[in-house]
Backbone as JSON, one array per atom type, in Angstrom:
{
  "sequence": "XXXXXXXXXXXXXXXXXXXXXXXXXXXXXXXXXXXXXXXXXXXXXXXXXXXXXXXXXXXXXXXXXXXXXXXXXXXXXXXXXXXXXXXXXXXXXXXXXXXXXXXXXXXXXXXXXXXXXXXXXXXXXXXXXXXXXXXXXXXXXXXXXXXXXXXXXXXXXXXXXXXXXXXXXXXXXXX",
  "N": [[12.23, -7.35, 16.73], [10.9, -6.73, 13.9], [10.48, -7.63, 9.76], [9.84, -5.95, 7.63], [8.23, -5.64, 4.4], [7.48, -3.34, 1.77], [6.05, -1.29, -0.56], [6.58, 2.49, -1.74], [5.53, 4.8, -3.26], [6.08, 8.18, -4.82], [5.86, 11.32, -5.66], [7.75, 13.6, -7.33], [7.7, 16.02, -8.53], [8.71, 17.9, -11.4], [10.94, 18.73, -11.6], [14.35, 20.13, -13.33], [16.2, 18.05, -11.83], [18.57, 15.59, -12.08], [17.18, 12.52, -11.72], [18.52, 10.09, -11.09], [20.32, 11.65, -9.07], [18.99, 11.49, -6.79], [19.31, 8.94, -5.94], [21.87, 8.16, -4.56], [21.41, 10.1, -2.53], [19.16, 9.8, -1.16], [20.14, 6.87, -0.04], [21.86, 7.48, 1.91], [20.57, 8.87, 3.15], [19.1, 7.33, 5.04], [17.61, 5.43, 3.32], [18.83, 2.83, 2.61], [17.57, 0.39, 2.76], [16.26, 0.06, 1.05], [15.31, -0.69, -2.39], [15.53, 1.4, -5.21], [13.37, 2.81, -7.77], [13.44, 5.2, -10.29], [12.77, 5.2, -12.76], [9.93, 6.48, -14.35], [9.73, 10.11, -14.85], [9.53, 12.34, -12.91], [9.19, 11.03, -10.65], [9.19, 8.38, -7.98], [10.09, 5.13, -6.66], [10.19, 2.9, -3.7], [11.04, 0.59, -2.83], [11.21, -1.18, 0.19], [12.42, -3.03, 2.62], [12.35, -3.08, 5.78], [13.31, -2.98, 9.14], [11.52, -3.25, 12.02], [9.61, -2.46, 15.13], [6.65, -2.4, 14.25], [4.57, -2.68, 11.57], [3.29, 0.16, 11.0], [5.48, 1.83, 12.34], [8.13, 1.17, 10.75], [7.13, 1.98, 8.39], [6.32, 4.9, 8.39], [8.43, 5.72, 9.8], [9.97, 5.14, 6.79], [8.98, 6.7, 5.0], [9.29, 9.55, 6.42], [12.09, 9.66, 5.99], [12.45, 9.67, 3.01], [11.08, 11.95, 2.98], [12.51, 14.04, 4.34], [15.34, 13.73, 3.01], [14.2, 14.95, 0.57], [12.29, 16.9, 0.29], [9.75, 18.16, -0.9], [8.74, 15.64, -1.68], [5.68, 14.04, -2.36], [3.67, 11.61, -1.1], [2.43, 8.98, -2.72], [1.2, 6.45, -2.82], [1.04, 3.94, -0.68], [2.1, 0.46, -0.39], [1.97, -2.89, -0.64], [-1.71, -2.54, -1.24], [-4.26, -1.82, -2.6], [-5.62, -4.55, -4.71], [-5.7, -7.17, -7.2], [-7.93, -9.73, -8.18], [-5.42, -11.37, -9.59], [-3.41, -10.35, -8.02], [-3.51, -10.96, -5.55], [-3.65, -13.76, -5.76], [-0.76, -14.19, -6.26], [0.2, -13.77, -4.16], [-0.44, -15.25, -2.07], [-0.39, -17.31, -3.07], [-1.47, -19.36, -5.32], [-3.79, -19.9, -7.29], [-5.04, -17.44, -9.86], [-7.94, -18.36, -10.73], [-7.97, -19.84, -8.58], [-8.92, -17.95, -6.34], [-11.09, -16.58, -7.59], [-13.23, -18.47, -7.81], [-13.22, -18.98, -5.12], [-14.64, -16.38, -3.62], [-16.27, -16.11, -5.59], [-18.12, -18.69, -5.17], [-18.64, -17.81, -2.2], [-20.45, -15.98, -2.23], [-23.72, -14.94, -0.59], [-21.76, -13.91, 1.44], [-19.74, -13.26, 0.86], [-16.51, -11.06, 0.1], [-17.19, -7.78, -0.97], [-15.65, -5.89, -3.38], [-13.61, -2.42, -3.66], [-13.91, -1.26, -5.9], [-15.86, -2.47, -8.61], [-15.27, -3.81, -11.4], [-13.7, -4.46, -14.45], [-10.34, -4.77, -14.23], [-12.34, -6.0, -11.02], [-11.08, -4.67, -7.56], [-9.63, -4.47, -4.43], [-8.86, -3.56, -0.88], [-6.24, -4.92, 0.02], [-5.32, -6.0, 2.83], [-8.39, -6.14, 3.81], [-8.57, -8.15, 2.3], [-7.22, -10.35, 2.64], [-8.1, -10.81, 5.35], [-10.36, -11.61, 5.5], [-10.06, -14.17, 3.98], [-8.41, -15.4, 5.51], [-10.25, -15.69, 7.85], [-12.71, -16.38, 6.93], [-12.17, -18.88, 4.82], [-10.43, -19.53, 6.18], [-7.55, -19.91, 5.59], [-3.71, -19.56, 5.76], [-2.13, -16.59, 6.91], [0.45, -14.82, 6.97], [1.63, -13.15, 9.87], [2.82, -10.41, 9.6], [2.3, -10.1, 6.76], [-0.21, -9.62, 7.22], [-0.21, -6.94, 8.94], [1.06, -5.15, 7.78], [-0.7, -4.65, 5.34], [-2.45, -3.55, 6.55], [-1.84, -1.57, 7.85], [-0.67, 0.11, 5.03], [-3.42, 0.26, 3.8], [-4.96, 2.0, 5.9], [-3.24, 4.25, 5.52], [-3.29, 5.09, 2.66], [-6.15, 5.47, 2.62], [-6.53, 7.59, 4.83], [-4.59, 9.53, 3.44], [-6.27, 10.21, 1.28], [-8.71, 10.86, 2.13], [-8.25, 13.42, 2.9], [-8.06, 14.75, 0.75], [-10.73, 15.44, 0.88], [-12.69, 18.43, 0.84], [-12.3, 20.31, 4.01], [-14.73, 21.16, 4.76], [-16.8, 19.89, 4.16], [-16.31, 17.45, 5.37], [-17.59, 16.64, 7.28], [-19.82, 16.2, 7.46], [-20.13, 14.34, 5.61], [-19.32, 12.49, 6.99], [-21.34, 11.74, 8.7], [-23.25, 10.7, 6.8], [-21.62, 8.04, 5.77], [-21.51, 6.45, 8.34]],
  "CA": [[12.03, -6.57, 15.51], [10.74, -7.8, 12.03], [10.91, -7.41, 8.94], [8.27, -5.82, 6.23], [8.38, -5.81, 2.76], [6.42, -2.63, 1.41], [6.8, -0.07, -1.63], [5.99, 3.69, -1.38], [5.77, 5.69, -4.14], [6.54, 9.25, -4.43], [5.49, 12.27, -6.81], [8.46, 14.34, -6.48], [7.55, 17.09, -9.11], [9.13, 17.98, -12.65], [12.06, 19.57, -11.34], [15.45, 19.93, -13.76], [17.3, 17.67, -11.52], [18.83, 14.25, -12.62], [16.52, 11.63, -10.35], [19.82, 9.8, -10.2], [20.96, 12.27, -7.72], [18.64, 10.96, -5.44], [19.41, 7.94, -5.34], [22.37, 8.41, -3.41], [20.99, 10.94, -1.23], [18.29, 8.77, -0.51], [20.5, 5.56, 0.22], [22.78, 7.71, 2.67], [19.4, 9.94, 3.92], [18.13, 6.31, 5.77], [16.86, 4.45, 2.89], [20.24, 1.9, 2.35], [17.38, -0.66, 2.84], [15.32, 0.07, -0.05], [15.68, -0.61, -3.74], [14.91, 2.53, -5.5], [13.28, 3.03, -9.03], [13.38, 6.19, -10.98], [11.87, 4.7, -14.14], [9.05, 7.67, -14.76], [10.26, 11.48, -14.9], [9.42, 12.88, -11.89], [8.26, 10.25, -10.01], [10.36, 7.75, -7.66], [9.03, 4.61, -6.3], [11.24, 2.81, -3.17], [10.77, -1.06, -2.0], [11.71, -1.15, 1.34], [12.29, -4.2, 3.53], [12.62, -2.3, 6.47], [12.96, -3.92, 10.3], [10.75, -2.3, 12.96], [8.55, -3.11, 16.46], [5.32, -2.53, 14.22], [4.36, -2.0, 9.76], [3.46, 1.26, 10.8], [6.91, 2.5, 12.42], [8.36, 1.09, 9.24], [5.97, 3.05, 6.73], [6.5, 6.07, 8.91], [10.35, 6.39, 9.16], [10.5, 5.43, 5.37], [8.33, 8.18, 4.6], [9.99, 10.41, 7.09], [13.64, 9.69, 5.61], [12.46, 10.32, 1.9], [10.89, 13.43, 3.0], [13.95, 14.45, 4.65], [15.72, 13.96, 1.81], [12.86, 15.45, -0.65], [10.92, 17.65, 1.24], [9.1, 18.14, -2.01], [7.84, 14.42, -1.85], [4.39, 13.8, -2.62], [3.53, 10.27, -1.17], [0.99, 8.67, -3.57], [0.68, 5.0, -2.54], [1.72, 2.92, 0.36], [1.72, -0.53, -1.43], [0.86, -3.08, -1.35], [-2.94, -2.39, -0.73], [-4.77, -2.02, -3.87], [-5.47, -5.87, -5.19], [-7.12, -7.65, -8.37], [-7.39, -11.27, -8.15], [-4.29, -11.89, -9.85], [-2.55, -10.13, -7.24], [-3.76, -12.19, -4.45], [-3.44, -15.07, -5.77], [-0.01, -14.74, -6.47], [0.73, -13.33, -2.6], [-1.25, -16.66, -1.26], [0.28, -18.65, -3.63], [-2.51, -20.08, -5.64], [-4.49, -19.45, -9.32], [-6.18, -16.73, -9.91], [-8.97, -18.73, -10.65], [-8.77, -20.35, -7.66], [-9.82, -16.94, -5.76], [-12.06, -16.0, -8.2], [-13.61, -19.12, -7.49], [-13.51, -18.57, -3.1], [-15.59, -15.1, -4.21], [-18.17, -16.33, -6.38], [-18.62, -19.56, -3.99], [-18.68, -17.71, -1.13], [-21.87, -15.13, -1.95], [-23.02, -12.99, -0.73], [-20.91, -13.42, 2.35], [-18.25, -13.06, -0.09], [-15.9, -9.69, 0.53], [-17.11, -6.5, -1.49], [-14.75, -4.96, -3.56], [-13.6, -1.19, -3.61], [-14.23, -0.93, -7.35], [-16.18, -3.64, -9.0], [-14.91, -3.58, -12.95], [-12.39, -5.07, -15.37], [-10.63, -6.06, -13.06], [-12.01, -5.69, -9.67], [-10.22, -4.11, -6.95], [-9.98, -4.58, -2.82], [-7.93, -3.5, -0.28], [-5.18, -6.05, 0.31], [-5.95, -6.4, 3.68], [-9.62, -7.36, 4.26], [-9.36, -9.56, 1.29], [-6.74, -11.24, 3.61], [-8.49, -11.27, 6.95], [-11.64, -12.31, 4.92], [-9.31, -15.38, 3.39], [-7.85, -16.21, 7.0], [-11.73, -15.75, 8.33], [-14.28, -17.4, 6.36], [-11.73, -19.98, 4.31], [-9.2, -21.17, 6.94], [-6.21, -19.58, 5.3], [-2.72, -19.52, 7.04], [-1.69, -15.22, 6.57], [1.63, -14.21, 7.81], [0.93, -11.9, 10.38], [3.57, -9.33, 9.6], [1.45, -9.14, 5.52], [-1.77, -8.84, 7.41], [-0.14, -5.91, 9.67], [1.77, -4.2, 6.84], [-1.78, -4.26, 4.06], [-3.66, -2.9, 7.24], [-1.15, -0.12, 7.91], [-1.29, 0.73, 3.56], [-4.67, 0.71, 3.9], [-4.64, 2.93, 6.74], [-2.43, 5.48, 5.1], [-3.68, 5.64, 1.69], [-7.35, 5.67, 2.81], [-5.92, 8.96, 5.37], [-4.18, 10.57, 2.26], [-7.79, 10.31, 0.08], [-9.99, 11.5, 2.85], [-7.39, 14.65, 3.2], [-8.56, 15.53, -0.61], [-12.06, 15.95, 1.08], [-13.06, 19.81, 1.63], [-12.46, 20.24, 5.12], [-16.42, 21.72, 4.89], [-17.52, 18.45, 3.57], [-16.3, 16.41, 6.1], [-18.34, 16.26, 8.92], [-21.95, 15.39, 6.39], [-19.7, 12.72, 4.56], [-18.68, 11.02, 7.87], [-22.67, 11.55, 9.12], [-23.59, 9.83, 5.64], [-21.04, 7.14, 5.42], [-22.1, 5.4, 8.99]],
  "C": [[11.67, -7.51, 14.36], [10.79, -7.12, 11.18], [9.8, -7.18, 8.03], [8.78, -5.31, 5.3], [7.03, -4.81, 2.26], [6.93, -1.53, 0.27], [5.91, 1.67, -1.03], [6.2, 4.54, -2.39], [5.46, 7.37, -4.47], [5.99, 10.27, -5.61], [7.08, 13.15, -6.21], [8.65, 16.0, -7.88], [8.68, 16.58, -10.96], [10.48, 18.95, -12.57], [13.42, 19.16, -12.54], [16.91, 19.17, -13.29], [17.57, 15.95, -12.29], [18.01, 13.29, -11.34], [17.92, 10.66, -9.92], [20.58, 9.7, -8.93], [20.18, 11.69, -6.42], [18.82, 9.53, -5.17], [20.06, 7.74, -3.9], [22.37, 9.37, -2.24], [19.95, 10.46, -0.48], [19.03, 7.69, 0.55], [21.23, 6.17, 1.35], [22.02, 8.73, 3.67], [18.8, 8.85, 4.6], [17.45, 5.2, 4.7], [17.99, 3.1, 2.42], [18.82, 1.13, 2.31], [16.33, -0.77, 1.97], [16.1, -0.03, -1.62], [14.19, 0.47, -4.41], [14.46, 2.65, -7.02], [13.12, 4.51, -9.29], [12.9, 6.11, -12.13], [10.99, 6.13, -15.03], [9.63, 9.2, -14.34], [9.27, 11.58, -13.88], [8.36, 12.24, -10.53], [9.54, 9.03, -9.15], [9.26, 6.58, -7.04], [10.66, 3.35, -5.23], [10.12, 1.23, -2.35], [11.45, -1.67, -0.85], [11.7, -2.76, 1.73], [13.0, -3.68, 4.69], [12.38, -3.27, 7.94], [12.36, -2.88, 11.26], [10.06, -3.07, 14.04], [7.3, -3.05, 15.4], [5.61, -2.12, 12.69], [4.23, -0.6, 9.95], [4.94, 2.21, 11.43], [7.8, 2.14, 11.48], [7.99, 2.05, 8.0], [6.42, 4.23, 7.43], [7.75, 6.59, 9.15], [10.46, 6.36, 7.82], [9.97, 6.55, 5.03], [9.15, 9.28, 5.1], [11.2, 10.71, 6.73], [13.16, 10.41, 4.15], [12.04, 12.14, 2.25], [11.83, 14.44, 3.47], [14.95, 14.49, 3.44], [15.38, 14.99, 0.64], [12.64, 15.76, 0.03], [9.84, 18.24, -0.2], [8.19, 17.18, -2.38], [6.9, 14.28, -1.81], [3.92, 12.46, -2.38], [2.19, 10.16, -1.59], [0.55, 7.84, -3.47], [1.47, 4.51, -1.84], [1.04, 1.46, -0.61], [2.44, -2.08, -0.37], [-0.42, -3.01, -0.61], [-3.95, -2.81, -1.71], [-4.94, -3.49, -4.41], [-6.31, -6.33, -6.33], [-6.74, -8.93, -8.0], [-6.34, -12.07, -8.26], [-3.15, -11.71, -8.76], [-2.49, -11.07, -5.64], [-3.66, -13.16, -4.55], [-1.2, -15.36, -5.71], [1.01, -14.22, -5.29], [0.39, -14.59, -2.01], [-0.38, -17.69, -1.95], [-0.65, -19.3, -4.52], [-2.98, -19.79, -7.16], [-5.3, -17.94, -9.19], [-7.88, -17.13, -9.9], [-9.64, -19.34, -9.62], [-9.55, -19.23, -6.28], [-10.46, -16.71, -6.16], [-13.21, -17.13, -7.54], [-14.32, -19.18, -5.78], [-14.95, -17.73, -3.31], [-16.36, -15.55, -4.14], [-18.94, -17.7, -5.7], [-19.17, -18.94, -2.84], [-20.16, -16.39, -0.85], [-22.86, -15.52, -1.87], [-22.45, -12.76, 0.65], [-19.56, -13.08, 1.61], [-17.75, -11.27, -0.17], [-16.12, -9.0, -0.83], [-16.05, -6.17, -1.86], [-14.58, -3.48, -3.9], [-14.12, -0.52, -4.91], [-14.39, -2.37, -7.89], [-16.24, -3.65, -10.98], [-14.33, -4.54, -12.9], [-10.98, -4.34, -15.06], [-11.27, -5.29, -11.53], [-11.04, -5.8, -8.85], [-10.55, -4.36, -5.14], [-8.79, -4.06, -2.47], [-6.99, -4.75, 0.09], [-5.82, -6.69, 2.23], [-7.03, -6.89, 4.59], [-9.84, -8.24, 3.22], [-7.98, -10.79, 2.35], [-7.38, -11.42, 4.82], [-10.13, -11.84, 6.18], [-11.25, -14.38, 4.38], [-9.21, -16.14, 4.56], [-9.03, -16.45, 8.1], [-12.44, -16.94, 8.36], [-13.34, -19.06, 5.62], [-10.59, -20.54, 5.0], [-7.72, -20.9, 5.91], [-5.36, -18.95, 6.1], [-2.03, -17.96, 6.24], [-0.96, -15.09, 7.36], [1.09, -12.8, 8.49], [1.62, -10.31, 9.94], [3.22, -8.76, 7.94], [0.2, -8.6, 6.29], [-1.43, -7.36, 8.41], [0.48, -4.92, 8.75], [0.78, -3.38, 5.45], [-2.12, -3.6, 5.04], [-2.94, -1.13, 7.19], [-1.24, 0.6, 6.63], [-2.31, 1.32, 3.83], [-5.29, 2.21, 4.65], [-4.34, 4.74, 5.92], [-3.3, 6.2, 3.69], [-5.23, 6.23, 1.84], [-7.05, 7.49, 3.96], [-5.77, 9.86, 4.48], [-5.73, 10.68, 1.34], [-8.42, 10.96, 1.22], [-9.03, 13.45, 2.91], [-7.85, 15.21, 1.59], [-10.42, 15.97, -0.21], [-12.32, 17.4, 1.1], [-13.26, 19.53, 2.89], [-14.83, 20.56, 5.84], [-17.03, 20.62, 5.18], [-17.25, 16.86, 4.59], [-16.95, 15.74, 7.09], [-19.57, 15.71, 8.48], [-21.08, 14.55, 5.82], [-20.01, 11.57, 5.9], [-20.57, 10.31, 8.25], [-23.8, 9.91, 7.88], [-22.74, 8.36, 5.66], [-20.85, 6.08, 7.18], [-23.11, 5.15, 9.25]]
}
């Protein structure tokens, strides 16, 4: 078994209850191994370090316990996935500048990001298997199996906002 380190954050409505209460219905509903925030009104957000055979039987009981708990739960982000430079650098260990740097060296084999603004954005996980690829960086396997599984999920939950209509000419279009 190992050990992954992942957050999951929750919509859980505008209901009149104290979020409090869930804590301990959470912590005694399966999540004891998460630290839980309540910070934003009606919103919960839970940082697991959870042990499992695989990231996704991890992500998938935590989910499964909050929703048990909450059956109201709205999962809104498996995390981490989402990345700006800063964030990668400071998962690798390194400067920001010095990824920015990899990037703009490395085009135009250099990895596409999901949204290219102030700041650009990638999935966590092919900007790691792109890192451990093309530049010879050493990635713990159990981050590169835990961003893939995020990835996974959140990219699942967004395609599920598609019109079921619309799906079959997106997929035709998008290979």
């Amino acid at each position: 078994m190992k050990e992954y380190d992942f957050t999951l954050k929750f919509s859980i409505g505008n209901f009149p209850i104290d979020p409090d209460s869930y804590v301990e219905a959470l912590y005694t509903g399966g999540c004891d191994d998460a630290l839980i925030g309540v910070g934003k009104k009606g919103y919960l957000s839970l940082n697991f370090i959870r042990e499992a055979s695989s990231a996704y039987d991890a992500i998938s009981t935590a989910i499964a316990d909050v929703k048990n708990v909450i059956p109201s739960a709205n999962l809104i982000e498996a995390a981490p996935d989402f990345v700006g430079l800063t964030d990668v650098a400071k998962i690798i260990g390194c400067t920001r500048q010095n990824i920015r740097k990899l990037i703009v060296e490395s085009e135009p084999r250099s990895l596409l990001p999901i949204y290219e603004g102030t700041p650009s954005i990638w999935h966590l996980a092919e900007i790691l298997a792109w890192l451990r690829e093309f530049k010879t960086y050493s990635i713990d396997d159990s981050l590169m199996e835990i961003a893939k599984a995020n990835m996974d999920i959140n990219i699942a939950k967004s395609w599920q906002k598609v019109a079921p209509t619309a799906q079959e000419k997106i997929q035709r279009l998008a290979l």
